[in-house]
DSSP file (Angstrom, degrees, kcal/mol; ACC not computed):
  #  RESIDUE AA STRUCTURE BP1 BP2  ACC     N-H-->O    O-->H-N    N-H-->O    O-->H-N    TCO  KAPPA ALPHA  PHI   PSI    X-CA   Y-CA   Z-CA
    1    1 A X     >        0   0    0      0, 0.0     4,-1.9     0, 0.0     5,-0.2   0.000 360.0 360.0 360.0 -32.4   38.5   35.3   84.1
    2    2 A X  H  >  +     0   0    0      2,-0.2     4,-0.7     1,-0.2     3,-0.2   0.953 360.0  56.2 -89.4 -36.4   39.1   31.6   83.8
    3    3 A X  H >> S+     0   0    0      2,-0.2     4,-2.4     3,-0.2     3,-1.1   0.957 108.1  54.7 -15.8 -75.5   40.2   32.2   80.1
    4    4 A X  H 3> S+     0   0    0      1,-0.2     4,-1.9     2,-0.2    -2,-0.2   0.824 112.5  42.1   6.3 -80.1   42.9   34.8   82.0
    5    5 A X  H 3< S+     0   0    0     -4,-1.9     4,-0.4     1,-0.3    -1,-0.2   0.288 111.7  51.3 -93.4   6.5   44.1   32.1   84.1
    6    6 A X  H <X S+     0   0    0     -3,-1.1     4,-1.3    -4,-0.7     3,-0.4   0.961 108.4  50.0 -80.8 -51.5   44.2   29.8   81.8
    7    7 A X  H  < S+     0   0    0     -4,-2.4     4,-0.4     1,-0.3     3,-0.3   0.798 115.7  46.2 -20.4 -71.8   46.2   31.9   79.4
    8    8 A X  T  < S+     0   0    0     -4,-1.9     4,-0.5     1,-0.2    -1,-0.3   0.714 107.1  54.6 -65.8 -22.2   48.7   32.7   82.4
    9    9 A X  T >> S+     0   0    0     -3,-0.4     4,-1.7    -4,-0.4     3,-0.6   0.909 108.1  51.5 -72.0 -33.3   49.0   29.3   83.5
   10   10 A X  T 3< S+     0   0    0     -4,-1.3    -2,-0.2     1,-0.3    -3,-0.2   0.669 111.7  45.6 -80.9 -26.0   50.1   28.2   80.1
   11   11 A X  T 3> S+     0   0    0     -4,-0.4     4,-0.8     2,-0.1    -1,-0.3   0.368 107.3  56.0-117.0  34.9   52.6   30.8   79.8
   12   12 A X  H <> S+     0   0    0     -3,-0.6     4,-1.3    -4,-0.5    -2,-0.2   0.947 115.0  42.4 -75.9 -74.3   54.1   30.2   83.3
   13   13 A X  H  X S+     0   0    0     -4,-1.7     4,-1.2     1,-0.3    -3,-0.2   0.440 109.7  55.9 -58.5 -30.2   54.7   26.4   82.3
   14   14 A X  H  > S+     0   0    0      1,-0.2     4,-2.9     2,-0.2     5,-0.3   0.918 111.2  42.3-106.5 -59.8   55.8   27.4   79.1
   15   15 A X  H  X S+     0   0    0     -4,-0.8     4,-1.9     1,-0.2    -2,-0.3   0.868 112.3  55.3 -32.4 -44.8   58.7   29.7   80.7
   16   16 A X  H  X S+     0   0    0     -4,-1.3     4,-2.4     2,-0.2    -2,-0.2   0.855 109.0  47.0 -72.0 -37.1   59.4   27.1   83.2
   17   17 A X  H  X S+     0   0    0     -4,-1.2     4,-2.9     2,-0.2     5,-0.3   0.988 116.9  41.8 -44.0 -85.6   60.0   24.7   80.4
   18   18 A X  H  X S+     0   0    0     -4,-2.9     4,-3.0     2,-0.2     5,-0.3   0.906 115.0  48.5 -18.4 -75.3   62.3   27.2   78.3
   19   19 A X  H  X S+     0   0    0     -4,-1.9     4,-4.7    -5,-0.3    -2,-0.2   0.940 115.4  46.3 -64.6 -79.0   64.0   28.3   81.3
   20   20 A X  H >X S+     0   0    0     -4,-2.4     4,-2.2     1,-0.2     3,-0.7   0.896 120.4  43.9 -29.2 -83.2   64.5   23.6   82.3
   21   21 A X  H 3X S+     0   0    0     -4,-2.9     4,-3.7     1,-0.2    -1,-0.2   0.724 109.4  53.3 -62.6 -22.1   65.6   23.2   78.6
   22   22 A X  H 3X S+     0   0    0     -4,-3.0     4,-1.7    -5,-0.3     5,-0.2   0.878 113.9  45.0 -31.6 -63.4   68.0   26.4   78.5
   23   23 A X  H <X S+     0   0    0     -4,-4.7     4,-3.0    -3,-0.7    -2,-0.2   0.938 114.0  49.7 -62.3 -41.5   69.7   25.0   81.5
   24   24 A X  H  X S+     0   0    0     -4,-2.2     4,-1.8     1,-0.2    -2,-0.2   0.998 116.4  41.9 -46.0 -77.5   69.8   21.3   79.9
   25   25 A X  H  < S+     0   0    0     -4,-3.7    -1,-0.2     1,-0.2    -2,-0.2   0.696 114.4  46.6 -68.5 -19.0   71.2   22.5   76.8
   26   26 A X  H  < S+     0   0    0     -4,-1.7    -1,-0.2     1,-0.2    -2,-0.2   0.961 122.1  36.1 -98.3 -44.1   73.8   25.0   78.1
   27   27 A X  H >< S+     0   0    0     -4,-3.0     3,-2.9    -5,-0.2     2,-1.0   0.443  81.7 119.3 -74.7  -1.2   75.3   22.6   81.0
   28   28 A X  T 3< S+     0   0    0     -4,-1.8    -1,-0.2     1,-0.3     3,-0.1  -0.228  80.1  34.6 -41.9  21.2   74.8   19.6   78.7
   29   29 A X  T 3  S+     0   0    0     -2,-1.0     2,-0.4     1,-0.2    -1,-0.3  -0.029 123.3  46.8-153.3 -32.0   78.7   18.7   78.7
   30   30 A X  S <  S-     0   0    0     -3,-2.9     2,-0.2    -4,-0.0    -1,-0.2  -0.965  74.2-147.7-157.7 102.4   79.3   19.8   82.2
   31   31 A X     >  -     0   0    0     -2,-0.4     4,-1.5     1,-0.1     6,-0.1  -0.656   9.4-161.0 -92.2 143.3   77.0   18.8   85.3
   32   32 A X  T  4>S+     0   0    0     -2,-0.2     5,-2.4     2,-0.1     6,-0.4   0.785  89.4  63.4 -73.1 -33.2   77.0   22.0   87.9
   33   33 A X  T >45S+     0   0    0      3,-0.2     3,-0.8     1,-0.2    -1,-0.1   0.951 109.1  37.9 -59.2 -49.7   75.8   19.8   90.6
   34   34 A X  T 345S+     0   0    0      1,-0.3    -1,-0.2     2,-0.1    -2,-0.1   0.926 114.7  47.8 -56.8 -51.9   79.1   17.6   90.4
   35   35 A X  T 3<5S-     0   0    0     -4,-1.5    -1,-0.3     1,-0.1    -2,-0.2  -0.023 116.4-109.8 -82.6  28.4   81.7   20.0   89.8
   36   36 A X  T < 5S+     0   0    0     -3,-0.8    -3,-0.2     2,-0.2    -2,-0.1   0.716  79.1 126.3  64.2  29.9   80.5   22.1   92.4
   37   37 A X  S   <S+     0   0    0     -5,-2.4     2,-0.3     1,-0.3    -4,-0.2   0.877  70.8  38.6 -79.1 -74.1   79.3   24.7   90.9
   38   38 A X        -     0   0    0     -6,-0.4    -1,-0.3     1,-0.1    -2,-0.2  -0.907  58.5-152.0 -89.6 128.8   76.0   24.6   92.4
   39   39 A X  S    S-     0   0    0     -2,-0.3     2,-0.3    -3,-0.1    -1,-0.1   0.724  79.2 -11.8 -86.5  -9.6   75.4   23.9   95.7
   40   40 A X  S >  S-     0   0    0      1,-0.1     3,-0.7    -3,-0.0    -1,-0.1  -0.964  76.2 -82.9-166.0-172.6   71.4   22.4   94.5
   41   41 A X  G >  S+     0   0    0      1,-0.4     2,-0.6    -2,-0.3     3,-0.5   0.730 119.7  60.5 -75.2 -38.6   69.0   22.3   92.0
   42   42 A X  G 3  S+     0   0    0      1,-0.3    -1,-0.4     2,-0.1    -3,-0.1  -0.390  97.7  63.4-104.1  44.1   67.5   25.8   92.8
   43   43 A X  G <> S+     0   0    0     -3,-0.7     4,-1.2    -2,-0.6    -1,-0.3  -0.025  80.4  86.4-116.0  21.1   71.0   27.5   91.9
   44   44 A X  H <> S+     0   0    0     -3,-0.5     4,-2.9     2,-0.2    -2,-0.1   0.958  88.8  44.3-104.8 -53.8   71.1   26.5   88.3
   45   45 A X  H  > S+     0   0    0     -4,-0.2     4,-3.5     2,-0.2     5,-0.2   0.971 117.8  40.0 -35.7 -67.4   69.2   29.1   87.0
   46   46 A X  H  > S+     0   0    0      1,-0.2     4,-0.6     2,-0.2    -2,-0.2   0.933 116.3  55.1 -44.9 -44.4   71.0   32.2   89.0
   47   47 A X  H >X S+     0   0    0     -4,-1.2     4,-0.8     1,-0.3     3,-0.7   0.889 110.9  52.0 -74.0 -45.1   74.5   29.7   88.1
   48   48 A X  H 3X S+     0   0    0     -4,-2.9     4,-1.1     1,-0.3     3,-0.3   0.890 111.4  45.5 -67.3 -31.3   72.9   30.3   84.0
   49   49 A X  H 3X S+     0   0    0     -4,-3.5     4,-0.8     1,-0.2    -1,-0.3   0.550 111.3  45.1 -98.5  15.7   72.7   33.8   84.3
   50   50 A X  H << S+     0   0    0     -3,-0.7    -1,-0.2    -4,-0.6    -2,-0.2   0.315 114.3  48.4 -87.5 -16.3   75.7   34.6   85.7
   51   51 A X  H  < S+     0   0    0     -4,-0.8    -2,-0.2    -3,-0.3     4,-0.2   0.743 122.4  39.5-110.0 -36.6   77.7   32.4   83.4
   52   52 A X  H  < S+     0   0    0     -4,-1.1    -2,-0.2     1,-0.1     3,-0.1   0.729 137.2  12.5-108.5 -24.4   75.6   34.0   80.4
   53   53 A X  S  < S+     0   0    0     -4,-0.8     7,-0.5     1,-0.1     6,-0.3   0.148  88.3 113.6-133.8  23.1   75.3   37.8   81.5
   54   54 A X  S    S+     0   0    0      1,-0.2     6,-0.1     5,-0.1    -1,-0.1   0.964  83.5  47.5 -49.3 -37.3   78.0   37.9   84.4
   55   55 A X  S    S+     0   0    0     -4,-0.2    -1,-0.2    -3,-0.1     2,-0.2   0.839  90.9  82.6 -92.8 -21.2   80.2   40.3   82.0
   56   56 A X  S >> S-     0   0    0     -3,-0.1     2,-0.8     1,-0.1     3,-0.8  -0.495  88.5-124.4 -85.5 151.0   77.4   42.9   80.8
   57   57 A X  T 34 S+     0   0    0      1,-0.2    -1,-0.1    -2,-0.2    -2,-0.1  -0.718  87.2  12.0 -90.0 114.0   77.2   45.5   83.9
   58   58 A X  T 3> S+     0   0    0     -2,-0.8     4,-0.5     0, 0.0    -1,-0.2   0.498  93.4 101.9 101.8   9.2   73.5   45.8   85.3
   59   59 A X  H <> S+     0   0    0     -3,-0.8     4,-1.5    -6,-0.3     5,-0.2   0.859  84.6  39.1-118.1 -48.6   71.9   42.9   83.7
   60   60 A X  H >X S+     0   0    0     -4,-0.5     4,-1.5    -7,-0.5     3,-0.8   0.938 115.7  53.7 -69.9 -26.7   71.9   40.1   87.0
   61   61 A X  H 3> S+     0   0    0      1,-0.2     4,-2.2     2,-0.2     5,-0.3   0.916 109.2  49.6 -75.8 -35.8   71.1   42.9   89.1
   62   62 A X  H 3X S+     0   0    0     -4,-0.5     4,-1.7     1,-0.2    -1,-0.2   0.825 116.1  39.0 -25.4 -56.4   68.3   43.1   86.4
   63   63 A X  H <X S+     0   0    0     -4,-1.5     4,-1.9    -3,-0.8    -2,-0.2   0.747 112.7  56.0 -92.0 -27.5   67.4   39.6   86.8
   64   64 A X  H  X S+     0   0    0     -4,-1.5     4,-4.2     2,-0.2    -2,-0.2   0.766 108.4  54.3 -87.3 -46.6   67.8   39.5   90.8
   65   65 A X  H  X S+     0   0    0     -4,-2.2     4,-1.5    -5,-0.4    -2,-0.2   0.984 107.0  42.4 -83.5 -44.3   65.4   42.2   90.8
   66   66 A X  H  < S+     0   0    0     -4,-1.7     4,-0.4    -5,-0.3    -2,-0.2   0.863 113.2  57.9 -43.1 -34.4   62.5   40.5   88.7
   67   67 A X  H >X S+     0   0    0     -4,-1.9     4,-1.1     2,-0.2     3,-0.7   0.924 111.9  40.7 -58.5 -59.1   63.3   37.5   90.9
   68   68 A X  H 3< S+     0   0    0     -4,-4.2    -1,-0.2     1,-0.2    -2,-0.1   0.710 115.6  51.0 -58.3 -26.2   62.5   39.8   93.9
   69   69 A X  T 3< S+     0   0    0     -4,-1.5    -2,-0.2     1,-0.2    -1,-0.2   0.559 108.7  50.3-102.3   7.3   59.6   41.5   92.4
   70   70 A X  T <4 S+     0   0    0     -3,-0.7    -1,-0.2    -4,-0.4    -2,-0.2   0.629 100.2  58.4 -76.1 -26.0   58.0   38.6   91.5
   71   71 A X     <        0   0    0     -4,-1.1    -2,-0.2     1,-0.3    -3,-0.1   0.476 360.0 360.0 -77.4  -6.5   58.1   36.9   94.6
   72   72 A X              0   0    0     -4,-0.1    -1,-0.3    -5,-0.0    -2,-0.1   0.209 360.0 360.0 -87.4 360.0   56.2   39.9   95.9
C-alpha cells in the first residue's frame, strides 16, 4: 500500500509540475494576471484550456467534467 501511495503521490506532483510549466511556457510573452485575463492564480489553467481547446466542440466540457469528478 505505501508503495501505491507513493507511486500516486509522485505522479500527482509530476502532473502539477507539467500542468505549472505548460502554463509558464504558453503565457511566457503575455502575463494573464496583468492584462486581465485572469482574475487569479487559480484561473490560469481553465484560461490554458480554453485558449488551447476553446475551438474543438466538447473537449472543456471534457476537462470541466474531470475537474468535477475529481473533486468528488
Amino acid at each position: 500500500a505505501l508503495w501505491g501511495f507513493i507511486f500516486g503521490a509522485l505522479a500527482l506532483i509530476g502532473v502539477c509540475g507539467y500542468s505549472g510549466m505548460l502554463i509558464y511556457a504558453w503565457y511566457h510573452d503575455c502575463d494573464p494576471l496583468t492584462t486581465k485575463l485572469a482574475g487569479a492564480k487559480d484561473q490560469l489553467l481553465p484560461l490554458l484550456v480554453m485558449d488551447i481547446l476553446g475551438d474543438y466542440p466538447g473537449l472543456p466540457g471534457l476537462f470541466v467534467a474531470g475537474v468535477f469528478s475529481a473533486a468528488l
